[in-house]
C-alpha positions as CSV (number, residue, x, y, z in Angstrom):
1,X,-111.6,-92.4,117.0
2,X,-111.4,-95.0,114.2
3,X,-108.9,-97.9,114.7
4,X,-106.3,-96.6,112.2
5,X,-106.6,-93.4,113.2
6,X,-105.6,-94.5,117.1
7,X,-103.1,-96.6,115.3
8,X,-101.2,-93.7,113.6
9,X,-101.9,-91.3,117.2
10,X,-99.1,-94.7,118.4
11,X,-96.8,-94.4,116.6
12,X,-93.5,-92.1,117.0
13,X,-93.2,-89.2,114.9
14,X,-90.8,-90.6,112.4
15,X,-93.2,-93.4,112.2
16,X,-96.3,-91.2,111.4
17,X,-94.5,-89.7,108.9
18,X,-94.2,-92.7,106.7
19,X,-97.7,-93.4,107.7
20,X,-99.3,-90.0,106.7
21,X,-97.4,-90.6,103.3
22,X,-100.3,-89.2,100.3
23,X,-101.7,-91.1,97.8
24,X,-99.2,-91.4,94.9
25,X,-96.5,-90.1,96.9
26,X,-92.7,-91.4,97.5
27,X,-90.8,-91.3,100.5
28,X,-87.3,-91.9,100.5
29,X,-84.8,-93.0,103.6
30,X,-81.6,-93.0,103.3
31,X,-79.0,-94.2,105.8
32,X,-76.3,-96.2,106.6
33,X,-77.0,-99.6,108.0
34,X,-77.7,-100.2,111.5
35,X,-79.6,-96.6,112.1
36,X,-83.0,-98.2,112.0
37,X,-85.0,-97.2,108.7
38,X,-86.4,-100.2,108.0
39,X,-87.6,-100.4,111.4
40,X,-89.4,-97.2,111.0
41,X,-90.6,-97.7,107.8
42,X,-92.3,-101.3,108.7
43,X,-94.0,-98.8,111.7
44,X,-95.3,-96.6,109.4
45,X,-96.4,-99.3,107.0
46,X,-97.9,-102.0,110.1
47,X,-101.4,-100.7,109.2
48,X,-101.0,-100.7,105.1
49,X,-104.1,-103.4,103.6
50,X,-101.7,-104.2,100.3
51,X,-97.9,-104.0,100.5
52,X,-95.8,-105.6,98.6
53,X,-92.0,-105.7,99.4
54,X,-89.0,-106.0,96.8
55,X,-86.0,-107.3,99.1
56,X,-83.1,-109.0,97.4
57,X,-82.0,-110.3,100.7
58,X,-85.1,-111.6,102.2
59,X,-84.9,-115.0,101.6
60,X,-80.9,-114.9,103.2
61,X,-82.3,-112.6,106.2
62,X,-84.8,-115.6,106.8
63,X,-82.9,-118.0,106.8
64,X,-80.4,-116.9,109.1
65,X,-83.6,-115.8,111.7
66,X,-84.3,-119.3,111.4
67,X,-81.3,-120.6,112.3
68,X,-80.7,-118.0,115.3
69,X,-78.3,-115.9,113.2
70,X,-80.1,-112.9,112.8
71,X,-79.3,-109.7,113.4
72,X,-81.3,-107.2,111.6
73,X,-85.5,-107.1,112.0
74,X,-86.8,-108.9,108.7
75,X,-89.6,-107.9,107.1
76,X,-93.0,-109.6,107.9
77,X,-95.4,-111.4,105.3
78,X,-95.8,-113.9,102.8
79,X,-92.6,-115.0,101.0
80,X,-92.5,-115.4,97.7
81,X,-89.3,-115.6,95.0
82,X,-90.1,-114.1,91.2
83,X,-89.9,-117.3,89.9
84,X,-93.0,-119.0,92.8
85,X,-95.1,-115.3,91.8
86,X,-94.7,-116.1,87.9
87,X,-96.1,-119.5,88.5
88,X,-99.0,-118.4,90.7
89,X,-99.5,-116.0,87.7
90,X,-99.5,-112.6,90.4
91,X,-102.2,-113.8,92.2
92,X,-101.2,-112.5,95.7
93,X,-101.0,-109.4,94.1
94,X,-105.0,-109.1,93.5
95,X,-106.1,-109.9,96.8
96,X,-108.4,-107.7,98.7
97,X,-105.5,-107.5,101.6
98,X,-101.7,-108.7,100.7
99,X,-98.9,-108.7,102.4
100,X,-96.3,-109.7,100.0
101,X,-92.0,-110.2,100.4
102,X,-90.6,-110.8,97.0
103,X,-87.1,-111.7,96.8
104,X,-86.4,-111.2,93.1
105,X,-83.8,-113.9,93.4
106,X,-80.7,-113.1,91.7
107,X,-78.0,-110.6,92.1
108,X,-77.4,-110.3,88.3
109,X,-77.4,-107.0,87.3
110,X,-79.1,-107.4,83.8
111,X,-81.9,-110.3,85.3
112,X,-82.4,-108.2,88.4
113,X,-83.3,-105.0,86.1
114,X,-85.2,-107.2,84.3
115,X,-87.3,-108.9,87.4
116,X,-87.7,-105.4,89.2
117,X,-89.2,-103.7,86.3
118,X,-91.5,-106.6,85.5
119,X,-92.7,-106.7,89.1
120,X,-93.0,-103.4,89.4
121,X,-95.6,-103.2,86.3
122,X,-97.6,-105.9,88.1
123,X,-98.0,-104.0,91.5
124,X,-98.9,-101.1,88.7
125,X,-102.0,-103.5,87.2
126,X,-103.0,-104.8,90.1
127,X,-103.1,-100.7,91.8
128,X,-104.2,-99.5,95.2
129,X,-101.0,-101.3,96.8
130,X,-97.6,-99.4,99.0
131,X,-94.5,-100.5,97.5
132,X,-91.3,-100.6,99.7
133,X,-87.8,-101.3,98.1
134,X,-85.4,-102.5,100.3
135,X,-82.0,-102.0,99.4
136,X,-83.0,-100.0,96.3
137,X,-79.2,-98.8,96.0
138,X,-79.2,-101.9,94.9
139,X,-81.4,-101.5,91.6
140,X,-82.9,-98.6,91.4
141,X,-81.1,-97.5,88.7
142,X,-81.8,-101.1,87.3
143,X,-84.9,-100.4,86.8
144,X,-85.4,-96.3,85.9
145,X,-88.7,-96.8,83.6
146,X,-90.9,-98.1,86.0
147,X,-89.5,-96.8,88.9
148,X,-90.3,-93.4,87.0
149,X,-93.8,-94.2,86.2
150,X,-94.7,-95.3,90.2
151,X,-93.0,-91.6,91.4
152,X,-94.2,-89.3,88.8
153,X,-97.9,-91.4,88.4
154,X,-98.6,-93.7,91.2
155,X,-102.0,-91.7,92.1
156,X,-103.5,-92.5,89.1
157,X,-103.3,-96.4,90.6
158,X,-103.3,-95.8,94.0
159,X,-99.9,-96.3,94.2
160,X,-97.3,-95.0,97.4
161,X,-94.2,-95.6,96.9
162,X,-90.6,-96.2,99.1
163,X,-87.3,-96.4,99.0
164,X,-85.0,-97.4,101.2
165,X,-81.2,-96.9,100.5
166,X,-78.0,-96.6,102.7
167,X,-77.2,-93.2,100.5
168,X,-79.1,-90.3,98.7
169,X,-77.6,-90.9,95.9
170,X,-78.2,-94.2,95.4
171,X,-81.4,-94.0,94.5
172,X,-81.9,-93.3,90.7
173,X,-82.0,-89.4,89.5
174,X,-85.9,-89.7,88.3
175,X,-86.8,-91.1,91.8
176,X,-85.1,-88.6,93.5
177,X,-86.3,-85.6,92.0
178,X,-90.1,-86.9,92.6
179,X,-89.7,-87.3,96.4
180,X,-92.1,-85.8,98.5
181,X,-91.2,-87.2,102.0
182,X,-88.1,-88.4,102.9
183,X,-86.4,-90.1,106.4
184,X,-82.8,-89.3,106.7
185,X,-80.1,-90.4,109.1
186,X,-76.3,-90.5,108.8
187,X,-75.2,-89.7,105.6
188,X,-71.0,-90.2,105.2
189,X,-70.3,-89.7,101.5
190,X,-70.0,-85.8,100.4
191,X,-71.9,-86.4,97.3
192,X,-75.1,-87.4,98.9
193,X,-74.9,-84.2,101.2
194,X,-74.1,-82.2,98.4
195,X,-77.1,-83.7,96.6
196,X,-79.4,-82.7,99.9
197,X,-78.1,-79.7,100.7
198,X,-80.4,-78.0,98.3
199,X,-83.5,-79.5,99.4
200,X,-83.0,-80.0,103.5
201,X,-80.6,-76.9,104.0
202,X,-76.7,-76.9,103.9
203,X,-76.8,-76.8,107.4
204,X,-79.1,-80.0,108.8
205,X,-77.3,-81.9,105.6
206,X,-73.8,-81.1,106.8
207,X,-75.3,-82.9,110.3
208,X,-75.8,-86.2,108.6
209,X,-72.6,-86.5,108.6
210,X,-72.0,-86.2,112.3
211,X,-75.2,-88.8,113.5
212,X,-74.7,-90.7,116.1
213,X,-77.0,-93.8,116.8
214,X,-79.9,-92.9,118.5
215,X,-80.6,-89.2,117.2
216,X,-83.9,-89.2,116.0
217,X,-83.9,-88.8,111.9
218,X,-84.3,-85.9,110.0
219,X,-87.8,-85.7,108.5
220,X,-88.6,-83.4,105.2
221,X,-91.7,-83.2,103.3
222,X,-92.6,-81.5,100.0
223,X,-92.6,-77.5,101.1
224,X,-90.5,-77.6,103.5
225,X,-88.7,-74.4,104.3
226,X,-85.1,-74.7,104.2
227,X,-83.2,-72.2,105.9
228,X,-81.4,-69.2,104.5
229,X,-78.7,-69.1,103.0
230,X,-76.5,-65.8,101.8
């Protein structure tokens, strides 16, 4: 047995399921704070060669670890702010193996579209990379044209794609409609279960909104029977 193949036989089930994510595919999970996505999806992802992280927080999160203030896992790898990657002219993002945190570094609306969608066509030139964005309620709808191109033609550059939001339906229409795996754990707003009902079954999405901490997530991929409905 190969080393990434015992890697992926370790890990829990929700965790394999990020891991076994195809080539050009995008996995969504959605949940409210404190249920333990990102911890799942860093699992899934231990093993990626090239990942590059969009996290508008990061560079707060680490900070507070370093004072002894933190209380949410942070995500592991080199730090860098849009402004240090312009300088270096993207060069992490070539490297054979990268393991990259970007913190876009404003809140701005208008600058953080602006950021995203640049760095997002980087990862595209640069190919062959995962791409997780944290908090992409956040921006996602920031950023729709890019976003677009990674979920609709990320195989063509060897391109996976996440995202991670505390709703459904805070991620943007056009990434929505293109996920093929998705992660889900409590959802409370009716909206988002109205949005998943179609896709996960009226019945398992009316049970987001009774999780409990703890309950392992609901997992869904592309083909996915739902059940009937009369």
């Amino acid at each position: 047995m190969t080393l990434a193949l015992l890697m992926a036989a370790l890990l829990s089930p929700a965790a394999q399921h990020v891991s076994a994510l195809e080539d050009g595919g995008t996995l969504a999970a959605c949940g409210l704070s404190g249920f333990g996505k990102t911890t799942i999806v860093q699992r899934g992802l231990a093993g990626s060669p090239r990942l590059v992280v969009f996290d508008p927080y990061s560079s707060l999160d680490r900070r507070r670890a370093a004072a002894g203030q933190a209380r949410r896992r942070t995500w592991q790898g080199d730090a860098w702010t849009y402004e240090e990657l312009v300088e270096a002219r993207c060069a992490p993002l070539r490297a054979s193996r990268c393991r990259v945190v970007l913190d876009p570094h404003t809140l701005d609306e208008a600058e953080l579209g602006r950021r995203v969608s640049r760095a997002l066509d980087w990862c595209w030139a640069a190919g062959d990379v995962d791409v997780v964005l944290e908090e992409g309620g956040l921006y996602s709808r920031l950023a729709v044209p890019l976003i677009n191109r990674l979920s609709t033609g990320g195989g063509h550059a060897g391109i996976r794609l996440i995202l991670i939001a505390q709703g459904w339906g805070r991620i943007c229409k056009d990434a929505r409609r293109n996920v093929t795996r998705a992660l889900l754990f409590a959802q409370e707003d009716e909206g988002d279960l109205a949005l998943l009902a179609p896709k996960i079954g009226r019945v398992v999405a009316a049970s987001l909104a009774t999780f409990k901490k703890g309950n392992p997530p609901v997992l869904w991929k592309q083909g996915d029977r739902k059940e009937e409905t009369s």
